[in-house]
Biopython code that builds the backbone (N, CA, C, O; Angstrom):
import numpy as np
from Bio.PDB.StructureBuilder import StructureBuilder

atoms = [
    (1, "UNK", "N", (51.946, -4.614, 243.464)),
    (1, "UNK", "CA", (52.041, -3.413, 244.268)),
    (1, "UNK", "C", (52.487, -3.787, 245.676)),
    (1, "UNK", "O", (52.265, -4.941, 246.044)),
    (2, "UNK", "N", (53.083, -2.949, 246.489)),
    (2, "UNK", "CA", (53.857, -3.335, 247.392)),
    (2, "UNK", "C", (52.905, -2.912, 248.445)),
    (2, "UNK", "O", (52.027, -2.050, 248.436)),
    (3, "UNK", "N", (53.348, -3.827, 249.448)),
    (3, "UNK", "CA", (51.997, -2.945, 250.391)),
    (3, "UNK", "C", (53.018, -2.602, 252.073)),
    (3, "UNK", "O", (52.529, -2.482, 253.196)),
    (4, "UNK", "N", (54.335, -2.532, 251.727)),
    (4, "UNK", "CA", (55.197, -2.479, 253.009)),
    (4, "UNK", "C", (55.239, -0.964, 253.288)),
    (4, "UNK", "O", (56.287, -0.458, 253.690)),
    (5, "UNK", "N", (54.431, -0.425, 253.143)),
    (5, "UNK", "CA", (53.857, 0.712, 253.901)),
    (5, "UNK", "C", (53.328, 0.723, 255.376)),
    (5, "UNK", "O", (53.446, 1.521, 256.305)),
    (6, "UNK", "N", (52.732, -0.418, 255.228)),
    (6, "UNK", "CA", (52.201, -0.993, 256.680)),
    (6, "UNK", "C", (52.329, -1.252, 257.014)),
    (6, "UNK", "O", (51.482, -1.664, 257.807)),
    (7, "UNK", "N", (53.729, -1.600, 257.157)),
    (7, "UNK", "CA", (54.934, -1.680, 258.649)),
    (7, "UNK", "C", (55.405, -0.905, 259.064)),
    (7, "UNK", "O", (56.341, -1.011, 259.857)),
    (8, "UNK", "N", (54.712, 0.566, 258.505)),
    (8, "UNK", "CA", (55.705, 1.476, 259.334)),
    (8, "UNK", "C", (55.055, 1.827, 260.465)),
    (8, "UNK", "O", (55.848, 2.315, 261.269)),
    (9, "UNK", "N", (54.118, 1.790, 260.803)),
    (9, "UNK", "CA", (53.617, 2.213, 262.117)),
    (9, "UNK", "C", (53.956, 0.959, 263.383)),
    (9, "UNK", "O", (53.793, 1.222, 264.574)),
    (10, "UNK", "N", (54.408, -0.304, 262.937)),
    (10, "UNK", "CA", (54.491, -1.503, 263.667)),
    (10, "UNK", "C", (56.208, -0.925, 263.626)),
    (10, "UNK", "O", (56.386, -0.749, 264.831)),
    (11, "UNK", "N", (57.105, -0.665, 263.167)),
    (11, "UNK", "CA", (58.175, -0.870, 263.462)),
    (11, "UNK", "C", (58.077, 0.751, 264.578)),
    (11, "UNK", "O", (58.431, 0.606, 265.748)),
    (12, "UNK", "N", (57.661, 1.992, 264.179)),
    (12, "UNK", "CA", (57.723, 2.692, 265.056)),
    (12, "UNK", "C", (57.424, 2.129, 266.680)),
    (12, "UNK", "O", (58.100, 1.951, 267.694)),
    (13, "UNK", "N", (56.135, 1.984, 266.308)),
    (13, "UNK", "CA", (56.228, 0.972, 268.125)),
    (13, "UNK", "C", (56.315, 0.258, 268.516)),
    (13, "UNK", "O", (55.709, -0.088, 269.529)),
    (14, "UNK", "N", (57.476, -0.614, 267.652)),
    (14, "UNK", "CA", (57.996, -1.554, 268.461)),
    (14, "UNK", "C", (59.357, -0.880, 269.161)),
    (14, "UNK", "O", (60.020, -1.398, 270.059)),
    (15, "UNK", "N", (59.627, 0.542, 268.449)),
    (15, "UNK", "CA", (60.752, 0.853, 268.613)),
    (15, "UNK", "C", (60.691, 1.937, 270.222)),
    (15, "UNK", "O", (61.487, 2.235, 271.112)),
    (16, "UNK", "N", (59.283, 2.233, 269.892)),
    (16, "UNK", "CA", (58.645, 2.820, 271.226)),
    (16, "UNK", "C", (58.816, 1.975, 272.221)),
    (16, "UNK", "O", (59.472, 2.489, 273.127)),
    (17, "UNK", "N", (58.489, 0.867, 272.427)),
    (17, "UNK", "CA", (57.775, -0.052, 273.361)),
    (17, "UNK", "C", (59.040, -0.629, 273.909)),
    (17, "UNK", "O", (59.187, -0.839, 275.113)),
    (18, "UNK", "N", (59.985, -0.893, 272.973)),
    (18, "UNK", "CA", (61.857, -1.377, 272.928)),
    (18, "UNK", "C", (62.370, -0.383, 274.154)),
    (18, "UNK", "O", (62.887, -0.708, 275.223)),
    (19, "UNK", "N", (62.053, 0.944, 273.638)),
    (19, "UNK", "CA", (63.132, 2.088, 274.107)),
    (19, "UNK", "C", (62.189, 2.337, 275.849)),
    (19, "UNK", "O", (62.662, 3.071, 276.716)),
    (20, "UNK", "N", (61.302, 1.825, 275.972)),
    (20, "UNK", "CA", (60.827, 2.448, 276.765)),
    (20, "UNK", "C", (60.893, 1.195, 278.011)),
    (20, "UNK", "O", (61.031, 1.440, 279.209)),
    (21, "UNK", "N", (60.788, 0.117, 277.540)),
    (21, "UNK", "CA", (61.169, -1.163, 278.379)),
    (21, "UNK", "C", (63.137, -1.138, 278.751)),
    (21, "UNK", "O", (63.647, -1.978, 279.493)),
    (22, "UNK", "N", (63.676, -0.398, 278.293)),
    (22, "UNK", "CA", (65.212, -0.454, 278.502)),
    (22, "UNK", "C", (65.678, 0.765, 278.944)),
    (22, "UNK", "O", (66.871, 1.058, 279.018)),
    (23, "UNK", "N", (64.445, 1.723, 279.339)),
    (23, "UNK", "CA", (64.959, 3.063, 279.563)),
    (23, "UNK", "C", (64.559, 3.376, 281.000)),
    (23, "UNK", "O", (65.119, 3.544, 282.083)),
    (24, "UNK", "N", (62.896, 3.376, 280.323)),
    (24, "UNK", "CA", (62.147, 3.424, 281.846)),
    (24, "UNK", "C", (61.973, 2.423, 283.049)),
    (24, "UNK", "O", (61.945, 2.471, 284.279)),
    (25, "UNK", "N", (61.858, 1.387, 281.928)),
    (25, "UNK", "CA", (61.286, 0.592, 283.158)),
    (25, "UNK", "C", (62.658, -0.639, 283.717)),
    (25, "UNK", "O", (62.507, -1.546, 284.537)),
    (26, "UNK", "N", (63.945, -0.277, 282.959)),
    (26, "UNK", "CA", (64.753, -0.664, 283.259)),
    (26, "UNK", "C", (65.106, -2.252, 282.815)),
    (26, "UNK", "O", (65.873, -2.994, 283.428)),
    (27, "UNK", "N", (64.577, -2.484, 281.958)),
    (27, "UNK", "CA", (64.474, -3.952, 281.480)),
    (27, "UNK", "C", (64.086, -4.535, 282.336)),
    (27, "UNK", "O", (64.275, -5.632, 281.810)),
    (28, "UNK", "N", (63.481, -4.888, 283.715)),
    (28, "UNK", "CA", (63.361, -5.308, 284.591)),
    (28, "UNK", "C", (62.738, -6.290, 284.808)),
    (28, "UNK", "O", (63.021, -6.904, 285.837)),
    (29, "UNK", "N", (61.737, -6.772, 283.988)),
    (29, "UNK", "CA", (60.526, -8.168, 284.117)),
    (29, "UNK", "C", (60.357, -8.027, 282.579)),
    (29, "UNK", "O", (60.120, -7.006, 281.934)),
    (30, "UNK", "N", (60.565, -9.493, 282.088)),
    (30, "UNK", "CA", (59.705, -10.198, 280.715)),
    (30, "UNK", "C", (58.373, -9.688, 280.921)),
    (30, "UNK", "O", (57.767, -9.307, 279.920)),
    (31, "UNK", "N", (57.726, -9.604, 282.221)),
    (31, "UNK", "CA", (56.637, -9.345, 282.329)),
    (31, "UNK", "C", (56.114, -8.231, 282.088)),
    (31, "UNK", "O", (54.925, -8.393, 281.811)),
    (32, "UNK", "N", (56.524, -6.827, 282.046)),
    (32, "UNK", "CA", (56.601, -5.763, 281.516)),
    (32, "UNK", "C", (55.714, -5.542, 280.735)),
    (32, "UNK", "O", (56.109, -5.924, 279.633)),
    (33, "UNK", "N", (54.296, -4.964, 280.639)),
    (33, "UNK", "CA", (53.813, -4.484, 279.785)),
    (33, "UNK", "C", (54.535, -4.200, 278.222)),
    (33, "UNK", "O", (54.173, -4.708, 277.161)),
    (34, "UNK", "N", (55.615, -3.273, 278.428)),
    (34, "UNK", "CA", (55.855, -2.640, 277.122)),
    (34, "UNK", "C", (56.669, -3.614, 276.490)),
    (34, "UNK", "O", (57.050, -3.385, 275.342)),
    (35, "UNK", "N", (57.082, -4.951, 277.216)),
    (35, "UNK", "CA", (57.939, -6.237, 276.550)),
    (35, "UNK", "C", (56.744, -6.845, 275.899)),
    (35, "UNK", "O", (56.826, -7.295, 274.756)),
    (36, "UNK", "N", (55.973, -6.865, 276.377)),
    (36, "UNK", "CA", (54.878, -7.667, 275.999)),
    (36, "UNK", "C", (54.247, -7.014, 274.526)),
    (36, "UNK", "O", (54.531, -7.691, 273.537)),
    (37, "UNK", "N", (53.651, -6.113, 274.341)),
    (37, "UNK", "CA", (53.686, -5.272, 273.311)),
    (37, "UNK", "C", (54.433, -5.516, 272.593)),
    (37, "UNK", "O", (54.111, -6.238, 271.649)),
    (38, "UNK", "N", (55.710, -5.052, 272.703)),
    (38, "UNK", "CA", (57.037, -4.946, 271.484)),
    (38, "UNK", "C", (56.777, -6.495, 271.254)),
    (38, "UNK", "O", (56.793, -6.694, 270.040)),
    (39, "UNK", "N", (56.540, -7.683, 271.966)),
    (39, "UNK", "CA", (56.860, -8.906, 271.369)),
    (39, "UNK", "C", (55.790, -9.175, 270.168)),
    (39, "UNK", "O", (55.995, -9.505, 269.000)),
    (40, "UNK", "N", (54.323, -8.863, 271.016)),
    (40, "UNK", "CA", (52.909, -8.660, 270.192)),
    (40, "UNK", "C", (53.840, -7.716, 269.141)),
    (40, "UNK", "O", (54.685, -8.399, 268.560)),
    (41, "UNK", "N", (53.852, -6.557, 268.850)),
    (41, "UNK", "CA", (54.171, -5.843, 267.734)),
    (41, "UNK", "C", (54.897, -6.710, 266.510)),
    (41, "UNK", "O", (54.541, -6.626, 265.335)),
    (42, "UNK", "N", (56.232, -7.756, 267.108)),
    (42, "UNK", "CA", (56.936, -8.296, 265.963)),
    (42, "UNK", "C", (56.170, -9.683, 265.619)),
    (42, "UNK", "O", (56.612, -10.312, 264.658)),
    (43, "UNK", "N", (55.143, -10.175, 266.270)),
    (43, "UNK", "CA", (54.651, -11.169, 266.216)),
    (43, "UNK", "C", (53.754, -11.103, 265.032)),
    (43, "UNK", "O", (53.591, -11.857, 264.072)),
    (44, "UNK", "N", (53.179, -9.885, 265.417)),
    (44, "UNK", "CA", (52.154, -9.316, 263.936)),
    (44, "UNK", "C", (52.667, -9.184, 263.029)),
    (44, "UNK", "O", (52.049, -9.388, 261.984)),
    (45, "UNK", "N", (54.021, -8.786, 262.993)),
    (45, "UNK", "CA", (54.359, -8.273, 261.613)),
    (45, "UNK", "C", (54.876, -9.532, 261.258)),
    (45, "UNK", "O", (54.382, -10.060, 260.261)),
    (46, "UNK", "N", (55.716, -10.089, 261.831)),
    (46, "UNK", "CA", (55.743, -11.357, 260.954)),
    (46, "UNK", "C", (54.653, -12.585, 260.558)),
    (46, "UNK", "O", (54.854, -13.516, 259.778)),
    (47, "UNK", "N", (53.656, -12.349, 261.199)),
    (47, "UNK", "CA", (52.712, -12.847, 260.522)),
    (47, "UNK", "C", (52.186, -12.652, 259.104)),
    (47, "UNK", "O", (51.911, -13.485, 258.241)),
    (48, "UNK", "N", (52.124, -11.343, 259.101)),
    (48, "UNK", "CA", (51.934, -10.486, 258.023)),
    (48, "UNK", "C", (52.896, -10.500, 256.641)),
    (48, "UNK", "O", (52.600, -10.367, 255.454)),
    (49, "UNK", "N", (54.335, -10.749, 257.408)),
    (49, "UNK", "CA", (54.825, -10.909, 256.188)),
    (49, "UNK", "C", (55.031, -12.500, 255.481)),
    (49, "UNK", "O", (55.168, -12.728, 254.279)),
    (50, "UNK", "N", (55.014, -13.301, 256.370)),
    (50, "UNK", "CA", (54.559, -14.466, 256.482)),
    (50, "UNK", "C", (53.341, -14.786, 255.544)),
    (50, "UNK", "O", (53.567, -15.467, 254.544)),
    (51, "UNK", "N", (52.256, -14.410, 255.757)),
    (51, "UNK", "CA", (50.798, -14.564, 254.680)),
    (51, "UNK", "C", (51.638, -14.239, 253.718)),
    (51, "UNK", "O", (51.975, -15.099, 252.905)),
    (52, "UNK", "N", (52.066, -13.090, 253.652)),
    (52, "UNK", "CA", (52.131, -12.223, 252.400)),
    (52, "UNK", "C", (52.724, -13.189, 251.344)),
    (52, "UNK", "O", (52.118, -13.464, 250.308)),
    (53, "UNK", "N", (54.320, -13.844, 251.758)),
    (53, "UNK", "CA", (54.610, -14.501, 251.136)),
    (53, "UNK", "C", (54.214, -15.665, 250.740)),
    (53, "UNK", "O", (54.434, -16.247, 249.678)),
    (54, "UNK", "N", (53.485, -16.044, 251.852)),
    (54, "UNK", "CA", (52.904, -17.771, 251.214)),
    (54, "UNK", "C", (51.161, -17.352, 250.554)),
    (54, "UNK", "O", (50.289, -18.220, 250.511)),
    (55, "UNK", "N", (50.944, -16.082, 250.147)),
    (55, "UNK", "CA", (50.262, -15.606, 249.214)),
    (55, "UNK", "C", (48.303, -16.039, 249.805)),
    (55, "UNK", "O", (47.237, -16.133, 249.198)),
    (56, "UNK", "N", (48.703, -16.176, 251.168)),
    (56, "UNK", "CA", (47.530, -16.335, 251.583)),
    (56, "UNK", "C", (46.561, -15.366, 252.355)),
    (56, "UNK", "O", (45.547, -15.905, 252.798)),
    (57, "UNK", "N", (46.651, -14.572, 252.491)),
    (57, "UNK", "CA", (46.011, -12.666, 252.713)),
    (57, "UNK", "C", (44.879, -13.164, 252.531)),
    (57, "UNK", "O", (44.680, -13.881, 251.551)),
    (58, "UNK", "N", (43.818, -12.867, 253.514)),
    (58, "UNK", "CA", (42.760, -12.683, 253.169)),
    (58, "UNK", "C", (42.101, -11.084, 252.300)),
    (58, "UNK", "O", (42.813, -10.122, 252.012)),
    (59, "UNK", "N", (41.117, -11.157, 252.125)),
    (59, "UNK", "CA", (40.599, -9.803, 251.678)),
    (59, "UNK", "C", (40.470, -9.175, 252.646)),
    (59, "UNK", "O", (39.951, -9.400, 253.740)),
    (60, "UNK", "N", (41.186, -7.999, 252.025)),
    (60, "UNK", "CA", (41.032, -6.799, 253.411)),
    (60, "UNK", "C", (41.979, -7.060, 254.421)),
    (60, "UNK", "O", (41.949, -6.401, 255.460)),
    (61, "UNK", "N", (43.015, -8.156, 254.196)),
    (61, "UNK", "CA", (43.663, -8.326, 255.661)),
    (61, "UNK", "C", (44.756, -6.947, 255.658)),
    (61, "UNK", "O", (45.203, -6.475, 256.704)),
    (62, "UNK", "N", (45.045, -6.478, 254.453)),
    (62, "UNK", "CA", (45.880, -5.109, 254.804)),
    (62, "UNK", "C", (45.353, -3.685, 255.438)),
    (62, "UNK", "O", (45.823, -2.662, 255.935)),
    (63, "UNK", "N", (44.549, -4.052, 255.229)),
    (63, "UNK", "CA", (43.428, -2.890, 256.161)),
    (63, "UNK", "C", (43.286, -2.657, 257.452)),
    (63, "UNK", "O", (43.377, -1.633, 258.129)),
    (64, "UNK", "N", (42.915, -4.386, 257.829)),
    (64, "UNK", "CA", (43.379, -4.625, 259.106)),
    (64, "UNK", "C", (43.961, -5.045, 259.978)),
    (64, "UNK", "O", (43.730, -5.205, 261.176)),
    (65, "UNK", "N", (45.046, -5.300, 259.104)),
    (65, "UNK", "CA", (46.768, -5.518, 259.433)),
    (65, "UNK", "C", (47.215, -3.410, 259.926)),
    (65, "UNK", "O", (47.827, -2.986, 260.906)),
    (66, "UNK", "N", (46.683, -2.752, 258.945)),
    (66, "UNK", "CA", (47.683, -1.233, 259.081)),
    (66, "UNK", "C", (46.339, -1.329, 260.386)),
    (66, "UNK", "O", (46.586, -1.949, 261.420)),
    (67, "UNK", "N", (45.657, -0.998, 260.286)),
    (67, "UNK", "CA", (44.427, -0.257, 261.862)),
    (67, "UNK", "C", (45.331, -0.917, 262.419)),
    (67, "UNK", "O", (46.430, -0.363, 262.403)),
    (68, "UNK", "N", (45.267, -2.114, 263.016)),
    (68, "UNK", "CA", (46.223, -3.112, 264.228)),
    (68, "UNK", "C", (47.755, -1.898, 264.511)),
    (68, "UNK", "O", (48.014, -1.338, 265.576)),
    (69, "UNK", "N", (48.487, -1.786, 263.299)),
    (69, "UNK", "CA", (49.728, -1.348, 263.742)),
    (69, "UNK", "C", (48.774, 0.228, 264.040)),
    (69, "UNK", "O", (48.892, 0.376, 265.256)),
    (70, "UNK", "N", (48.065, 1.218, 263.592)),
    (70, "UNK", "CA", (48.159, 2.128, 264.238)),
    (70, "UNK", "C", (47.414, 2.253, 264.817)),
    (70, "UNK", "O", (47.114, 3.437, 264.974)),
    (71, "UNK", "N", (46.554, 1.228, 265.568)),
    (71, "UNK", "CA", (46.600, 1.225, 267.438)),
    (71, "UNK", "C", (47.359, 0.894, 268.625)),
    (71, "UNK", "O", (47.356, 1.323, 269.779)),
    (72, "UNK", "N", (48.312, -0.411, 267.715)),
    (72, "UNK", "CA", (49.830, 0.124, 268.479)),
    (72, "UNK", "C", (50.562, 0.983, 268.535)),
    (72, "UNK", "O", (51.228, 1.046, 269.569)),
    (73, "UNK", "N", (50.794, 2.081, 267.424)),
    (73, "UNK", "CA", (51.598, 3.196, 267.292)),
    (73, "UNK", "C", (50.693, 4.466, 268.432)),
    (73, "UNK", "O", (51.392, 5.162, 269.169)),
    (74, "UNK", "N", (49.565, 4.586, 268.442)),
    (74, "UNK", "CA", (48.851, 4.962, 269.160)),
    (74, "UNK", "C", (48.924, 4.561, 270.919)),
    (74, "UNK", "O", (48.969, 5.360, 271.855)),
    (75, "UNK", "N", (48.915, 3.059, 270.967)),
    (75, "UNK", "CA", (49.342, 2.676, 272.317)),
    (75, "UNK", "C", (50.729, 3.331, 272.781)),
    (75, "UNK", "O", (50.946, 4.180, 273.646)),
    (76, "UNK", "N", (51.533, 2.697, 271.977)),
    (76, "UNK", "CA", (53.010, 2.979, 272.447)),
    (76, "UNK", "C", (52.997, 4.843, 272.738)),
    (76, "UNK", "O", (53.609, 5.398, 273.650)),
    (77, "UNK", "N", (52.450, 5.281, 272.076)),
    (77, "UNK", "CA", (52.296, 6.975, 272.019)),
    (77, "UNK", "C", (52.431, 7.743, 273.385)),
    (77, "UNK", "O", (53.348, 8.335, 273.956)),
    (78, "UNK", "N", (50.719, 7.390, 273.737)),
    (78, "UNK", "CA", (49.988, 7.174, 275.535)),
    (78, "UNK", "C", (51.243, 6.546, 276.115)),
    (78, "UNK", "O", (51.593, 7.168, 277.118)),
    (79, "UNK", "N", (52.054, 5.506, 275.820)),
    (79, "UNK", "CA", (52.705, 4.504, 277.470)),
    (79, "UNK", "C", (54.134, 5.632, 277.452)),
    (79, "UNK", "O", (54.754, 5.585, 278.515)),
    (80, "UNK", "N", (54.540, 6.313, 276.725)),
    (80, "UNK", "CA", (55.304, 7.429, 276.646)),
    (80, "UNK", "C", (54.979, 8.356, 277.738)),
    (80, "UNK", "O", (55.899, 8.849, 278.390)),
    (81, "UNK", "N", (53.693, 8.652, 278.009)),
    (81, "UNK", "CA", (53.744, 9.902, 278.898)),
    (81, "UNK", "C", (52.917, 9.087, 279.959)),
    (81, "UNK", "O", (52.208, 9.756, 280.712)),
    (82, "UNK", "N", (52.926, 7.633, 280.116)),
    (82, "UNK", "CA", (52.543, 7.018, 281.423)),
    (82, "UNK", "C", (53.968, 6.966, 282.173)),
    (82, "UNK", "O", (55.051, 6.634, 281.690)),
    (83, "UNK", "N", (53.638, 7.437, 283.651)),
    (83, "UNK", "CA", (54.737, 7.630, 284.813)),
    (83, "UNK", "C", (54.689, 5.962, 284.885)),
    (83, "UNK", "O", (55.398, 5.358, 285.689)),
]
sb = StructureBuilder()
sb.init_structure("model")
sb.init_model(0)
sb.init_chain("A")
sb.init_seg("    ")
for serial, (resi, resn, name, xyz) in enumerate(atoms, 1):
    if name == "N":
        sb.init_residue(resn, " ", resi, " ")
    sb.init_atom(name, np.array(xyz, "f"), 0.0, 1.0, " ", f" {name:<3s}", serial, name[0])
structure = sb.get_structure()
């Protein structure tokens, strides 16, 4: 069974966190909160897909692999309507 369902909330905000570091804040500093995030965001997921393939998942790690992405999808949400 496939479990790549649970990247969709990690690719949404990374795509948040992307658009909003090149829009708003002008790409302006690595240091950037929302760079930082988007990097955290792809860092997770390739971790994730990483286990997946070398078949080492703990129990339950998809559980709390998806919560993780949708408290980022949740973060990125909020830094949307931060000035």
């Amino acid at each position: 069974m496939s479990n790549s369902i649970i990247l969709l909330p990690f690719i949404f905000a990374f795509l948040v966190f992307a658009f909003r570091f090149y829009f708003r804040e002008s790409a302006a500093s690595m240091a950037n909160p929302s760079f930082v995030l988007a990097v955290g965001t792809v860092v997770a997921v390739v971790l994730y897909l990483v286990l997946g393939v070398l078949d080492t998942l703990p129990p339950h790690s998809t559980l709390g692999f998806g919560l993780l992405g949708l408290i980022l999808l949740g973060v990125s949400v909020v830094r949307i309507f931060m000035l």
